[in-house]
C-alpha positions in Angstrom: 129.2 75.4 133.5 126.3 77.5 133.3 122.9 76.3 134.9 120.8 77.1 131.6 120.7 74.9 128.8 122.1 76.3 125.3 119.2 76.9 122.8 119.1 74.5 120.2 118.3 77.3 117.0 116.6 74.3 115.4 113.9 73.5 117.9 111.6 76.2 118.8 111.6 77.8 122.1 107.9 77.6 123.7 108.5 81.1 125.1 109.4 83.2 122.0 106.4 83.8 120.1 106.7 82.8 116.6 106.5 85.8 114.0 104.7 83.7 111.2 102.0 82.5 113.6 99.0 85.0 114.9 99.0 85.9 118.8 95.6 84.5 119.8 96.0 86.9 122.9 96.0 89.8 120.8 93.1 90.3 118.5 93.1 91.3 114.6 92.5 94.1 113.9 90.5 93.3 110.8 86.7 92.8 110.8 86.5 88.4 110.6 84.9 88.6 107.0 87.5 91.6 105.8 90.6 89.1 107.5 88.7 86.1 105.4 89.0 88.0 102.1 92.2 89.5 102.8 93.9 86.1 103.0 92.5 85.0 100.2 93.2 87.8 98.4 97.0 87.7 99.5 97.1 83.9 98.7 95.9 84.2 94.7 98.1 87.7 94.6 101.6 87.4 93.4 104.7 89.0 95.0 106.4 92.0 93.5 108.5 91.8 90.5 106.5 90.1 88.3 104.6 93.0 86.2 103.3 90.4 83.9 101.7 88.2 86.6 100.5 91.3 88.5 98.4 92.6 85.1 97.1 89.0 84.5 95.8 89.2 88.7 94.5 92.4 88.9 92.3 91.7 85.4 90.9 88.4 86.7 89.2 90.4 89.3 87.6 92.6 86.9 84.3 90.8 86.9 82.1 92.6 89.6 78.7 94.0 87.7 77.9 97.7 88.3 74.7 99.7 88.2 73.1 100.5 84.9 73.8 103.5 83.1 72.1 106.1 81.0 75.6 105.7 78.6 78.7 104.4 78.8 81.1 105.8 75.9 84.6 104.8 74.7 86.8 107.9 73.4 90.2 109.6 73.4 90.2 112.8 75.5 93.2 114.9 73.8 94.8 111.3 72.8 94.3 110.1 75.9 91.8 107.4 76.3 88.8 107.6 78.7 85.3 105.8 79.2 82.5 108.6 80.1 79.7 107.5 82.3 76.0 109.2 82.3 74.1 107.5 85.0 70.8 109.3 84.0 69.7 112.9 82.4 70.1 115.1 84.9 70.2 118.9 85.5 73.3 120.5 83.8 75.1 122.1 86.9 75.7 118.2 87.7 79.5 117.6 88.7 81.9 116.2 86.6 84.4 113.1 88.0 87.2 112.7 86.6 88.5 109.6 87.8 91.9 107.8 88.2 92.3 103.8 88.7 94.9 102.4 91.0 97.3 99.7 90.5 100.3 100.9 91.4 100.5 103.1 88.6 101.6 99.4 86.7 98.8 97.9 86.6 94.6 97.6 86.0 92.5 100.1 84.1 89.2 100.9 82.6 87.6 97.1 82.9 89.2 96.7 86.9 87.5 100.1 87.9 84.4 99.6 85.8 81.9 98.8 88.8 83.8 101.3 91.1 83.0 104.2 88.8 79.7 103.2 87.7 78.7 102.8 91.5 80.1 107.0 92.1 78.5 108.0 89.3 74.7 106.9 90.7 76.1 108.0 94.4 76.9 111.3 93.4 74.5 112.3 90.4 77.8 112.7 88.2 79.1 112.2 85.1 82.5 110.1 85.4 85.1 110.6 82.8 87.5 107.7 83.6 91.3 107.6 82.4 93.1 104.7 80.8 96.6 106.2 81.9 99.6 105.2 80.7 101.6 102.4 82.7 105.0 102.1 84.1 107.6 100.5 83.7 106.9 101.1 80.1 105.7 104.4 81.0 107.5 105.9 83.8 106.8 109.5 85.6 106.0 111.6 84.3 103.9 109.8 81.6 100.8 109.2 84.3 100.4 112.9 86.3 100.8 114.0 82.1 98.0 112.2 81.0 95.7 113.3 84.3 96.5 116.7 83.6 95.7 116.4 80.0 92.2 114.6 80.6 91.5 117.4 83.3 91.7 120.0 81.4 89.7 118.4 78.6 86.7 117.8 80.9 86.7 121.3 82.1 86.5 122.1 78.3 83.7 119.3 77.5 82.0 119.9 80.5 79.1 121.4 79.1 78.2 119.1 76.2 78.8 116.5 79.2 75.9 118.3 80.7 77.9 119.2 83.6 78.9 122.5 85.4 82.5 123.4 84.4 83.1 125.4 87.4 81.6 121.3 89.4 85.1 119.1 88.2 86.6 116.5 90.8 89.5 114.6 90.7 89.0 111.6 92.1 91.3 108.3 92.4 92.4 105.0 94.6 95.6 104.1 95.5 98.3 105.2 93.0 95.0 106.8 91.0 94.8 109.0 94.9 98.1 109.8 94.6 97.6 111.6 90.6 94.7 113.2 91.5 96.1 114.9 94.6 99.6 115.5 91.6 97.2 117.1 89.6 95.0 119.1 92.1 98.7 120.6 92.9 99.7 121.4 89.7 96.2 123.2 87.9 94.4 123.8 90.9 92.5 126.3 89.1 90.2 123.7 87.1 89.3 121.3 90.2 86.7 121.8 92.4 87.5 119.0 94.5 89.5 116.0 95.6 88.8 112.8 96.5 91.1 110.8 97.7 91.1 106.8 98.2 93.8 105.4 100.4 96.5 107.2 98.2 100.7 107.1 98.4 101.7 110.3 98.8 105.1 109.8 100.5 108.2 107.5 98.2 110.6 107.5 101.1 107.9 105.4 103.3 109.0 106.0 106.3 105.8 106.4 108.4 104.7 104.3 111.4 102.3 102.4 109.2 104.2 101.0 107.2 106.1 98.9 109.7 102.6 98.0 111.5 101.3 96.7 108.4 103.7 95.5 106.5 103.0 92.3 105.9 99.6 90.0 106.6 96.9 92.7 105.3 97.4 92.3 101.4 98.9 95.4 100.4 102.4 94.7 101.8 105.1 97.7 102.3 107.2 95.5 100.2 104.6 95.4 97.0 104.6 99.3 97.1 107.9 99.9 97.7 108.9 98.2 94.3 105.6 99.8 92.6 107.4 103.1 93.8 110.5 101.9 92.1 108.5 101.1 88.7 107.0 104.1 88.8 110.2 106.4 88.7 110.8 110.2 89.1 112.8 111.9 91.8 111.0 110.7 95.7 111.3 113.9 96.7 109.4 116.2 94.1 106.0 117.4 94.7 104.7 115.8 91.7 106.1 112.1 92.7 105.5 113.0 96.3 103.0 115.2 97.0 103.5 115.2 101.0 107.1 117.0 100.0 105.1 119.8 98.4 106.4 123.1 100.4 103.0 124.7 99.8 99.2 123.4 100.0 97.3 126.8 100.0 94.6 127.8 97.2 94.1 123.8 96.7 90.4 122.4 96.6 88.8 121.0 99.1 89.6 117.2 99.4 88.1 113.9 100.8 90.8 111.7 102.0 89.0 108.0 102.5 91.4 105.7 104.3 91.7 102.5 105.3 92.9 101.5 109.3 94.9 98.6 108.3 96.9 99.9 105.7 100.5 101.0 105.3 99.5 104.2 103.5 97.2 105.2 106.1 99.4 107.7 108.0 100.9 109.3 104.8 96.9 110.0 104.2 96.7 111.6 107.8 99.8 113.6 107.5 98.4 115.2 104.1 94.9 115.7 105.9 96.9 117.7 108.3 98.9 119.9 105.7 95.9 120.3 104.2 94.3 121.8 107.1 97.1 123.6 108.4 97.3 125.1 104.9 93.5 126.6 105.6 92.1 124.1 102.7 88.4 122.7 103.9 89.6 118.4 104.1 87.5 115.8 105.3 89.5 112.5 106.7 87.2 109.2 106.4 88.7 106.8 108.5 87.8 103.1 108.2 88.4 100.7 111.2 88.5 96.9 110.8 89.2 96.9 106.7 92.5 96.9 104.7 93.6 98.6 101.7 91.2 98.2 98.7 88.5 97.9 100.5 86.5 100.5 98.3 85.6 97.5 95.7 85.0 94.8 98.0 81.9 92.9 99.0 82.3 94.7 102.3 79.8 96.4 104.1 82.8 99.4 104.5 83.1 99.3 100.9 80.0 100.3 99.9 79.2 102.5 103.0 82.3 104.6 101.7 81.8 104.8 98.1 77.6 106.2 99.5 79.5 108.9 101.5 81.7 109.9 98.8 79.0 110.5 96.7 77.8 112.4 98.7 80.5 114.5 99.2 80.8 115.1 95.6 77.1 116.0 95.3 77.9 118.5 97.7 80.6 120.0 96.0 80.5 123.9 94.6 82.1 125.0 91.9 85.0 127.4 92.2 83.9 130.9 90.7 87.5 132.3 90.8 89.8 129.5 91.4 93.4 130.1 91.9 96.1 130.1 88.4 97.6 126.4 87.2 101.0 126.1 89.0 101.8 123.2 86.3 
């Protein structure tokens, strides 16, 4: 008979460390007020699977007041709705933002992103021109990167009587709006003068180091974007699902990837930074410690701090003279 006692599977073993609870010995590697709204955040969010619970979460969270605007005007940009924001007269080589809303392409829209765009607009001096794309699952790809295209190529036409500098357009997005922007950077690069980039997907097979380390406990779980990914459709592999599976970044705009440390998409973001670069395109990597994915509309100091620095970036933008023919 052996010497150690069979474990009883039903009684908990002082010496394995429970999963489910923290490790006081090892410390979190969120900031305490960004771990305080994360679990509350992750407590009122529900799981994947649900698109109509998702929708009705996402748009109770759409009350945060921006800053005051010159204008603020509903229209349809070649069918496509969009709300234009004028944050005061200004020169008319401003830039021109065009901007696309996360959500896991299933999810929020112009109300959820109303303070985030209003809030770049004063930062950068620009004129925002934000699109209400179409959702999966009832619109899957390409539906989304169609629309983005379609509202692009309508600012660059409008950007003028916007009082903006046609050759001064960015495309800018969060999350699953990241990942059309960087889509649509690839396939008219001509038209963009820049890209900014919030915490995007880039990658559908999801198979970087991040997305093990983070899971689960930091809101955004692996298994919330791996069914968005599903929702969202199109072949995981093509460029314009995928952009990290594009075979060539050269000629693209220069691009402002803002990512967040504790987040499963943050080495997909890296790996693109380094494409990017290794493809001789001028990209910036913002790297937030202590904060988790969404962070950009959050009462969190890192929040605003990274929403002042993009508009900064995008003030600092120059237009393309002769930029490089659509590959769309």
């Amino acid at each position: 008979m052996s010497d150690h006692p069979i474990p009883n599977p039903l009684i908990p073993d002082p010496l394995i460390p429970d999963p489910l609870i923290p490790d006081p010995l090892i410390p979190d590697p969120l900031t305490p007020d960004a771990r305080r709204l994360c679990d509350a955040m992750a407590a009122a969010f529900p799981g994947p699977g649900d698109t109509r619970a998702l929708r009705a979460a996402a748009a109770s969270g759409s009350g945060r007041d921006g800053p005051a605007m010159a204008s603020v005007t509903d229209t349809f940009a070649g069918g496509v709705p969009v709300r234009i924001y004028d944050p005061a007269p200004g020169p008319e080589d401003r830039p021109l933002v065009v901007h696309l809303h996360g959500g896991g392409w299933v999810m929020c829209g112009l109300d959820t992103h109303d303070a985030t765009c209003r809030s770049l607009a004063v930062a950068a001096g620009a004129v925002v021109v934000a699109v209400d794309y179409r959702l999966a699952p009832e619109h899957p790809w390409p539906a989304a990167p169609d629309d983005a295209l379609t509202v692009l190529l309508w600012a660059r036409a409008q950007a003028r009587e916007l009082g903006c500098d046609p050759g001064r357009v960015v495309l800018a997005g969060d999350s699953s709006g990241g990942n059309l922007a960087a889509v649509t950077a690839l396939r008219a690069p001509g038209p963009v003068a820049g890209q900014l980039l919030f915490y995007p997907p880039l990658d559908a097979s999801m198979d970087s180091a991040s997305v093990e380390t983070y899971a689960e406990g930091y809101f955004h779980t692996a298994a919330h974007m791996a069914w968005y990914w599903d929702q969202y459709g199109g072949d995981p592999k093509h460029p314009h699902v995928s952009p990290l599976h594009a075979p060539d970044l050269t000629g693209l705009p220069p691009a402002l990837i803002v990512l967040a440390d504790c987040d499963v998409l943050r080495d997909e973001g890296l790996a693109y930074a380094r494409r990017l670069a290794a493809a001789g395109v001028d990209c910036t990597v913002q790297l937030h410690p202590g904060v988790f994915h969404g962070f950009l509309g959050l009462p969190l100091p890192a929040g605003a701090a990274a929403l002042r620095a993009a508009g900064a970036w995008v003030a600092g933008v120059q237009g393309r003279q002769h930029p490089p023919a659509s590959r769309a």
